[in-house]
TINU-420322 format. One line per 5 residues: number of its first residue (from 1); for each residue x, y, z of C-alpha. Coordinates in nm, 3 decimals, padded with zeros to 5 digits. Each point is the difference from the previous one (the first is absolute). Layout:
NUM) X Y Z; ...
//
This chain:
1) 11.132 15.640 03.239; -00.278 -00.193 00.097; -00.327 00.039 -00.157; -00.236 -00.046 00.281; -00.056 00.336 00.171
6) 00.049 00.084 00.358; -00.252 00.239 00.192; 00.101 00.138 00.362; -00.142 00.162 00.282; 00.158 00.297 00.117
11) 00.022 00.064 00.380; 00.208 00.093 00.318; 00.223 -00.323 -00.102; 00.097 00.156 -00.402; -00.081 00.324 -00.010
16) 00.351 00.156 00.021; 00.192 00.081 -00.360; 00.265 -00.285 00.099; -00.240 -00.238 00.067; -00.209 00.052 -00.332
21) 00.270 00.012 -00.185; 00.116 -00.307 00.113; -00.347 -00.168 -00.058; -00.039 00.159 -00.327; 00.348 -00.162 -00.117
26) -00.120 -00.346 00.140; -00.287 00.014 -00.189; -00.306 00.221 00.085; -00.229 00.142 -00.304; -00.244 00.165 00.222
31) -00.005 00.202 00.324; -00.380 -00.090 00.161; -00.099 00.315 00.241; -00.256 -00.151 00.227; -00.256 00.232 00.131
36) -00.104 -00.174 00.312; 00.272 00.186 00.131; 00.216 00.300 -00.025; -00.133 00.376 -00.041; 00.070 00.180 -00.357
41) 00.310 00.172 00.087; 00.102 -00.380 00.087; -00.081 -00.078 -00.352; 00.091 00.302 -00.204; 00.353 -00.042 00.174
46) 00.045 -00.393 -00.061; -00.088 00.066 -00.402; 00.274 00.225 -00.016; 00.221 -00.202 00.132; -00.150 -00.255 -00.235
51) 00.047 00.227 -00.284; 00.389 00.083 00.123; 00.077 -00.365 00.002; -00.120 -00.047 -00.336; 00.208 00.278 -00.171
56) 00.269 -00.109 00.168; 00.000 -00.348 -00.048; -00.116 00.060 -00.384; -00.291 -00.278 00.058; -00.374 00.132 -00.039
61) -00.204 -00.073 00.304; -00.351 00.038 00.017; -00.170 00.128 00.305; -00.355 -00.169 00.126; -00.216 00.161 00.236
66) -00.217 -00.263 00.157; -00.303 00.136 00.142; -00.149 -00.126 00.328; -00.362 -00.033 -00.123; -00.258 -00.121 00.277
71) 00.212 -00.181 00.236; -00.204 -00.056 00.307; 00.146 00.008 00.340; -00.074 -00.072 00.390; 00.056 00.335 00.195
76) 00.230 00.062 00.292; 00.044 -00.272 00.264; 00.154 -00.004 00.412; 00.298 -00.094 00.079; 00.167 -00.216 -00.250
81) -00.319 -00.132 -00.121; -00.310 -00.189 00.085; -00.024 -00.370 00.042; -00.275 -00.154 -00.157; -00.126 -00.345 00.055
86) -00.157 -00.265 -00.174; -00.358 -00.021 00.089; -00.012 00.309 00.149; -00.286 00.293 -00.100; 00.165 00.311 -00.074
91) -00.128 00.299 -00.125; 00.086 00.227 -00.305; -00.045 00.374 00.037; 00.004 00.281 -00.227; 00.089 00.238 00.243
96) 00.331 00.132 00.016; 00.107 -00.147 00.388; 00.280 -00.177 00.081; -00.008 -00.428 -00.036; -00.024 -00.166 00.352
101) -00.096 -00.285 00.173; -00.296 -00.023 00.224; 00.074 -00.144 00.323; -00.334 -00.061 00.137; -00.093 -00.347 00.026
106) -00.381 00.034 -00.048; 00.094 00.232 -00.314; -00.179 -00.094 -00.308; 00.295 00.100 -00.230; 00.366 -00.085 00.084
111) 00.205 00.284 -00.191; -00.120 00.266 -00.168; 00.188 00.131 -00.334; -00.038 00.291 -00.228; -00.052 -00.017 -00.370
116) 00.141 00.311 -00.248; -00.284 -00.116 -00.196; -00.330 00.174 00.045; -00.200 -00.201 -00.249; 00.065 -00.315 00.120
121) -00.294 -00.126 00.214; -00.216 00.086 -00.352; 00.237 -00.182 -00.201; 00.022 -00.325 00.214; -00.234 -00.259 00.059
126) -00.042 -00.261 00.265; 00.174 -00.333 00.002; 00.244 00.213 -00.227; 00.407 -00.005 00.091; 00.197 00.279 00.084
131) 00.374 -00.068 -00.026; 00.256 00.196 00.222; 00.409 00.050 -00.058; 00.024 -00.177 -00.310; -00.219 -00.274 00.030
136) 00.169 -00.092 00.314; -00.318 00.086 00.243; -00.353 -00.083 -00.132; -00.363 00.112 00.142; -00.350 -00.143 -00.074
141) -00.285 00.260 -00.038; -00.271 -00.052 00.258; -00.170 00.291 -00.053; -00.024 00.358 -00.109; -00.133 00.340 00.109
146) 00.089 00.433 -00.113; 00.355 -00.051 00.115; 00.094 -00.296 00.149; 00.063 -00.352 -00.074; -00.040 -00.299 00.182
151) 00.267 -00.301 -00.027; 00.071 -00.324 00.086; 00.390 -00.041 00.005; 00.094 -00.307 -00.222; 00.386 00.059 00.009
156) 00.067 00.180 00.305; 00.388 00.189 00.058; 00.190 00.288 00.043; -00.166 00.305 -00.162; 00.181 00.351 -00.034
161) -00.044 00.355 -00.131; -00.087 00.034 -00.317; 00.005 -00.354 -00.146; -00.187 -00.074 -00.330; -00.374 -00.074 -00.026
166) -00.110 -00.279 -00.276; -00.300 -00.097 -00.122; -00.040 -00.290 -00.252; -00.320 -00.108 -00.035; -00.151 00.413 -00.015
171) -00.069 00.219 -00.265; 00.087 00.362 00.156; -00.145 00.328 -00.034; 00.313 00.183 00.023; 00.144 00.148 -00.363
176) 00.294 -00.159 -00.145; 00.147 00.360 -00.004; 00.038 00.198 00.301; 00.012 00.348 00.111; 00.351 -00.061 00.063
181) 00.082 -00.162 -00.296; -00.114 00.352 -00.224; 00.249 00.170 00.184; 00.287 -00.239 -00.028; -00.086 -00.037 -00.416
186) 00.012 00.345 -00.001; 00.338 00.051 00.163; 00.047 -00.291 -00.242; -00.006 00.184 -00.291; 00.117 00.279 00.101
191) 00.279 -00.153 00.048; 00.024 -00.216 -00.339; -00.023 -00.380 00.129; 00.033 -00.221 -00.253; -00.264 -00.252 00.106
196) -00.295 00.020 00.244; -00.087 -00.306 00.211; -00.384 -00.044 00.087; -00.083 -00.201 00.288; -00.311 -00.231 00.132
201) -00.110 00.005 -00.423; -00.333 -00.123 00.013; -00.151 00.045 -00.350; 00.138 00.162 -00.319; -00.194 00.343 00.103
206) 00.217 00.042 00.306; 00.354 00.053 -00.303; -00.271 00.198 -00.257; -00.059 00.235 00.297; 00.405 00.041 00.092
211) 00.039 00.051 -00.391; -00.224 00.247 -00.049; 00.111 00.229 00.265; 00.287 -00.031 -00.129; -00.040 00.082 -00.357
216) -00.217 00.314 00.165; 00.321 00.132 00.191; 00.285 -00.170 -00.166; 00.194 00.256 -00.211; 00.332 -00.185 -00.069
221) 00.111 -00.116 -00.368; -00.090 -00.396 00.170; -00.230 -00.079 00.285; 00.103 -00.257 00.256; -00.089 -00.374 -00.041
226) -00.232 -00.182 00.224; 00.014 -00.288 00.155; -00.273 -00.190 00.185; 00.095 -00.163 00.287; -00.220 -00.321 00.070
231) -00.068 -00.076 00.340; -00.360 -00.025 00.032; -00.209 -00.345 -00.112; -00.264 00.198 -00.189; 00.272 00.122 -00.229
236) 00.051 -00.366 -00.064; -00.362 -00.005 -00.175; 00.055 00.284 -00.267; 00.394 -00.017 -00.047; -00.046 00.007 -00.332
241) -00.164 00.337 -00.009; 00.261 00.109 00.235; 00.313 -00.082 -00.217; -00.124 00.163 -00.259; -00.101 00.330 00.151
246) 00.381 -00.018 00.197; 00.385 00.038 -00.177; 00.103 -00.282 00.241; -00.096 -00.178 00.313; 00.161 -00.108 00.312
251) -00.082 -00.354 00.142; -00.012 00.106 00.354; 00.013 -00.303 00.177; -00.032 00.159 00.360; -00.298 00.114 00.053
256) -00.137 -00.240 -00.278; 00.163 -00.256 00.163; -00.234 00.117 00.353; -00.316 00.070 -00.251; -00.023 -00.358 -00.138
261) 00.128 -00.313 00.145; 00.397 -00.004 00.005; 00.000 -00.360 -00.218; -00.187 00.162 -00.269; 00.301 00.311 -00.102
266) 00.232 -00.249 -00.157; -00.287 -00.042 -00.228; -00.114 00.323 -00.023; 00.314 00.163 -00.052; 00.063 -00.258 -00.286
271) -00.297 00.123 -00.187; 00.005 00.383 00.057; 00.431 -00.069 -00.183; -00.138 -00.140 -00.262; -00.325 00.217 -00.068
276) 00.238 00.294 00.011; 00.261 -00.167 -00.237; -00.293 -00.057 -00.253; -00.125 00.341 00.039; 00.407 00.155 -00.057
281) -00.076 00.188 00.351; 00.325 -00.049 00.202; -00.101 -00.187 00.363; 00.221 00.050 00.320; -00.039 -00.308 00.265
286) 00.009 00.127 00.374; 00.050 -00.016 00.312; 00.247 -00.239 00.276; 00.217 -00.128 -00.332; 00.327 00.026 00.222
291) -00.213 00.088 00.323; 00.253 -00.191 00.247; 00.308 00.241 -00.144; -00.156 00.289 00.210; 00.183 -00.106 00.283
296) 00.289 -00.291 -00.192; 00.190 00.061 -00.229; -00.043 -00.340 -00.231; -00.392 -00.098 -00.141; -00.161 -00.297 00.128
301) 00.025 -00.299 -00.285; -00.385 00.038 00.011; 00.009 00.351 -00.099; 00.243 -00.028 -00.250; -00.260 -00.256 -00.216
306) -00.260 00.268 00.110; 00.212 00.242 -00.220; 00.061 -00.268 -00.284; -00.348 -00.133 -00.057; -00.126 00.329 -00.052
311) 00.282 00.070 -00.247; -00.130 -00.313 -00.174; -00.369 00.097 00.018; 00.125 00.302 -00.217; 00.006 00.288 00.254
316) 00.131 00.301 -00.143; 00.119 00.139 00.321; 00.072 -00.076 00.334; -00.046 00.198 00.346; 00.208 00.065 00.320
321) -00.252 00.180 00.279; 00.167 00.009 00.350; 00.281 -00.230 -00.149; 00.132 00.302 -00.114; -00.251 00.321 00.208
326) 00.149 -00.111 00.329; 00.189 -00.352 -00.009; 00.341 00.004 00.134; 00.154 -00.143 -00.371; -00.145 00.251 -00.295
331) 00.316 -00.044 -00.246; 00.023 -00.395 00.083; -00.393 -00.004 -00.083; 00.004 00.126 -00.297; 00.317 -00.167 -00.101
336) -00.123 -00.319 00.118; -00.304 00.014 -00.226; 00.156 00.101 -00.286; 00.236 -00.354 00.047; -00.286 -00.173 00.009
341) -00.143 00.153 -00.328; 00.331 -00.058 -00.202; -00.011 -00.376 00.081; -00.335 -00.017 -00.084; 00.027 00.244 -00.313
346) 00.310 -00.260 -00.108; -00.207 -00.310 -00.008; -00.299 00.193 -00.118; 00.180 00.111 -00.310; 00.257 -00.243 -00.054
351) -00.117 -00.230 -00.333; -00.081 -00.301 00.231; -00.190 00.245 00.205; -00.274 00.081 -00.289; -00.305 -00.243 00.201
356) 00.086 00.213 00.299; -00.108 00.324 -00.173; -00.252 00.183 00.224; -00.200 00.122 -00.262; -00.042 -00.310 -00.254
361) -00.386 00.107 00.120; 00.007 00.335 -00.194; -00.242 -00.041 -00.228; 00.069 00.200 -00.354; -00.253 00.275 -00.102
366) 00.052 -00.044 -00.406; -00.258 00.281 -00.014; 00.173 00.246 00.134; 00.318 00.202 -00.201; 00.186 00.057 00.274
371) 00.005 -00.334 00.154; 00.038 -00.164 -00.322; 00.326 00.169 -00.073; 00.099 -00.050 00.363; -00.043 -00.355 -00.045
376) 00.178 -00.015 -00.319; 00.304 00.220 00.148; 00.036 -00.253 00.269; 00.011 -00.297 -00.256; 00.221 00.148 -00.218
381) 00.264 00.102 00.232; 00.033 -00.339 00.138; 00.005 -00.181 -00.287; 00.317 00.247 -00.118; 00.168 00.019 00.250
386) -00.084 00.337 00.045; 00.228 00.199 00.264; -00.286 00.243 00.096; -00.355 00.135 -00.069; -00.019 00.338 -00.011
391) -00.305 00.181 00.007; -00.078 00.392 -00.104; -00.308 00.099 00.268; -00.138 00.298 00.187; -00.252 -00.146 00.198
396) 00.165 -00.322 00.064; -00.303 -00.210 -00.131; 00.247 -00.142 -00.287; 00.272 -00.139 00.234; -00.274 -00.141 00.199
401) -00.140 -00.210 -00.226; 00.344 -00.113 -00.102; 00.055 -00.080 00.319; -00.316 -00.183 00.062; 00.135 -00.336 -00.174
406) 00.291 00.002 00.239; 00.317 -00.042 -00.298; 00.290 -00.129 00.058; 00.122 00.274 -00.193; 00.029 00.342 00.216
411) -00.207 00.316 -00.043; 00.150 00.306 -00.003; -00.281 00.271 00.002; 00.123 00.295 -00.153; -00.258 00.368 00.133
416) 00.023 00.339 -00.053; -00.206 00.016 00.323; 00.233 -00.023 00.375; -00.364 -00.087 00.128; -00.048 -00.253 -00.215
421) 00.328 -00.138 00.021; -00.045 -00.032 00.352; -00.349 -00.163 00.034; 00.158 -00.287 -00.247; 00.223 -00.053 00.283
426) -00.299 -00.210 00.155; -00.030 -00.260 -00.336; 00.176 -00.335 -00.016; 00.290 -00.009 -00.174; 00.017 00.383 -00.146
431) 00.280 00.261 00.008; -00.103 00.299 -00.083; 00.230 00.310 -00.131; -00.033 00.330 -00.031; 00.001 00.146 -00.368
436) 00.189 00.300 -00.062; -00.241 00.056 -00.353; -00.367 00.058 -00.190; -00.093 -00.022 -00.333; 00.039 -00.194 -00.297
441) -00.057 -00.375 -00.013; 00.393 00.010 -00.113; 00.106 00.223 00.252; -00.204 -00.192 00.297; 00.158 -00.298 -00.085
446) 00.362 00.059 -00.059; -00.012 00.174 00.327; -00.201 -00.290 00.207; 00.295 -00.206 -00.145; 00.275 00.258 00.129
451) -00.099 -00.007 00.296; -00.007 -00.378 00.029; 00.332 00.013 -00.108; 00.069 00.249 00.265; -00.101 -00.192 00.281
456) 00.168 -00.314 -00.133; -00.330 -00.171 -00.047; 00.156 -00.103 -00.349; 00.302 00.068 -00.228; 00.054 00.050 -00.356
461) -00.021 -00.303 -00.229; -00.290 -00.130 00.235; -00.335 -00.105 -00.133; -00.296 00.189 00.141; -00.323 00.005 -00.041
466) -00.197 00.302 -00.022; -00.377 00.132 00.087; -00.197 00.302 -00.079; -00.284 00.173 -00.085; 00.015 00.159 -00.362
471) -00.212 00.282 -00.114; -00.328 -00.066 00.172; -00.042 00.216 00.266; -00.174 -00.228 00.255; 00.142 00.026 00.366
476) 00.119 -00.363 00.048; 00.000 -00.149 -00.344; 00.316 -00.221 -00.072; -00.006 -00.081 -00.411; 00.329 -00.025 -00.117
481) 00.289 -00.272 00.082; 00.303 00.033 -00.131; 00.323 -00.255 00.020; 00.291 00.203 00.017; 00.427 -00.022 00.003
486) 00.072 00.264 00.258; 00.238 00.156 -00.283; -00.248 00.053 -00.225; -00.336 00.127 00.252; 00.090 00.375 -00.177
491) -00.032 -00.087 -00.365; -00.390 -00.142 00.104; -00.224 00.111 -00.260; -00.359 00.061 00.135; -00.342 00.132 -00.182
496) -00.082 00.340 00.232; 00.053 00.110 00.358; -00.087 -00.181 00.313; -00.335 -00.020 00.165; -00.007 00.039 00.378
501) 00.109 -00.329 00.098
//
């Protein structure tokens, strides 16, 4: 089992039971819904086939629902498109027409395009850029006036329907959170998604806003996680903020990659691993990893590094988009970055491997209970040889800070809570199991150790090493480690009951 999880993207191309269940035995911890596309009776139906394929594979998978946030488009265009040209003025309307060219030679604008964005001639200034379809068309801003836009085309080409709208040096008007995103949260929860991604984060309010409407509407035993997804440059300037207001974040190196100069995401996506890693948030890197096995069936060399060297920058999980949404190879996708993972994971953890340890830049909070006993699990269960850490936790916070210092030794998360135990699926190196049991320090224990056993995590007359929070009722707190023979986890002898771990 390899310890670096596996995100997907669920479209035309995976949707059916087979398929899924076929991806989920290669190797996928979480089913992504992406809400650019697909109604809610699209989505309510591909979560129960989600669901399906997890009972009957016996693997938890947790299900994502990735919001589409402000994503600004061009409207409608003729024909197959509109050819733009470098030099050429063109104009941007707000008006819903349809894109054409202007054939008069004395015109003073060559083509003529719609915007879905309303606010734009506000938000944009002259000598500003505008980029179209990914980055691969760019305008200058000449000038502005109520609802159109004057451009001078810099990178001229093919422009269709509906292509995406960038602008990197502009601070927009538009909220992070759109009318369209309330009602796809809401179906959301309603129907019990384990994690919530935000898109186009901009500052730590946008996640306090998302979290508070849920905790006003929220009604389950656990709320869905958030993750911020970090695609705009002014997110760059306040990441900090953001981490800490988010569960996790999502290095998504798209439209990122369109916002800020494409030279500068190695970089970026270096530092937003390792913030997250010192912060315990898991952090999912994005976007093209296995792009080219959309249409082959075997990665480019290129793209298998791309999949590596994030594994060594420390990425807790990786993530198939139209790899696996609409590519012609889902299965061989996900099975293909899973092979890449083991080899990595196998030099990673092998003794020689130590230097190679993503995280050697996790920095140890001795302040802080939890972490402290984290850290000292980890040491102690390599240094014995241990066959397992187990941790007792409800919330997960306790197997995430285990997991935080990346052991060698593997982490076996043992929750009362199925959607718990399914949003650990998204942390490095965790397997999380369902515990049949509350109660008693004793009783939590023995049975986190049972069920270990059960899944042939470990065996009697192996050395564990055990974590838990004893008798202090704080949500989170790890105080207790405990060094175990598997034979003997029943005759433990602890002061009172368990907090809520």
């Amino acid at each position: 089992m390899i310890r670096t999880k596996i995100v997907c993207t669920i479209g035309p191309a995976s949707r059916d039971p087979d398929t899924l269940r076929a991806m989920v035995n290669a190797g996928m911890d979480i089913a992504r819904l992406n809400f650019s596309h697909g109604d809610h009776d699209y989505h309510k139906g591909t979560m129960e086939f989600v669901r399906q394929v997890s009972q009957e594979t016996g693997k938890p998978v947790g299900i994502l629902v990735d919001l589409q946030g402000p994503k600004m488009r061009v409207g409608d265009m003729s024909d197959d498109g509109v050819f733009i040209n470098q030099g050429e003025r063109i104009q941007l309307t707000m008006h819903p027409i349809i894109g054409h060219r202007v054939e008069e030679d004395d015109a003073e604008f060559k083509a003529v395009i719609p915007v879905q964005y309303r606010m734009l001639p506000r938000d944009v200034r002259p000598g500003e850029h505008i980029l179209l379809d990914d980055g691969l068309l760019e305008l200058q801003v000449l000038e502005t006036a109520s609802s159109q836009i004057a451009c001078e085309v810099v990178v001229g080409g093919l422009l269709k329907s509906n292509k995406g709208l960038n602008l990197p040096n502009t601070r927009l008007s538009i909220p992070s959170i759109t009318e369209k995103d309330w009602l796809d949260l809401d179906f959301a929860l309603e129907n019990e998604a384990d994690w919530i991604a935000l898109s186009f984060v901009r500052v730590a309010e946008d996640v306090h806003r998302l979290k508070s409407y849920i905790g006003d509407n929220f009604v389950s035993e656990r709320p869905p996680m958030i993750i911020s997804k970090i695609e705009k440059p002014e997110a760059l300037e306040v990441i900090d903020e953001i981490i800490d207001a988010s569960d996790g974040i999502m290095v998504a190196r798209g439209d990122l990659g369109i916002e800020i100069p494409p030279e500068k995401v190695p970089l970026v996506q270096k530092k937003l691993i390792r913030a997250c890693n010192n912060a315990g948030k898991p952090v999912i890197t994005a976007t093209q990893m296995l792009d080219s096995m959309i249409r082959n069936p075997r990665p480019t060399r290129a793209e298998a590094s791309d999949v590596a060297n994030a594994i060594l920058d420390g990425t807790d999980a990786l993530m198939l988009s139209g790899e696996t949404a609409a590519g012609k190879y889902p299965v061989e996708a996900v099975r293909t970055m899973a092979s890449i993972a083991f080899e990595m994971e196998q030099a990673m953890l092998a003794p020689e491997g130590r230097g190679w340890r993503a995280p050697a830049h996790v920095s140890h909070r001795s302040d802080d209970v939890t972490d402290a006993v984290s850290y000292s699990t980890c040491e102690t269960a390599e240094s014995l040889g241990a066959s397992a850490i187990i941790t007792a936790t409800s919330s997960g916070r306790t197997a995430r800070s285990v997991a935080r210092y990346r052991p060698h030794t593997r982490v076996v998360a043992v929750t009362p809570n199925a959607i718990t135990q399914r949003q650990l699926m998204l942390t490095w190196g965790i397997m999380p199991l369902l515990s049949k049991v509350a109660g008693e320090a004793q009783t939590v224990v023995r049975d986190s150790v049972a069920r270990a056993v059960e899944a042939g995590l470990v065996k009697p007359g192996d050395r564990v090493v055990i974590t838990a929070g004893i008798a202090n009722n704080l949500p989170g707190q790890t105080n207790v480690m405990l060094i175990e023979q598997v034979e003997d986890a029943g005759r433990i002898d602890f002061p009172e009951s368990p907090g809520d771990q």
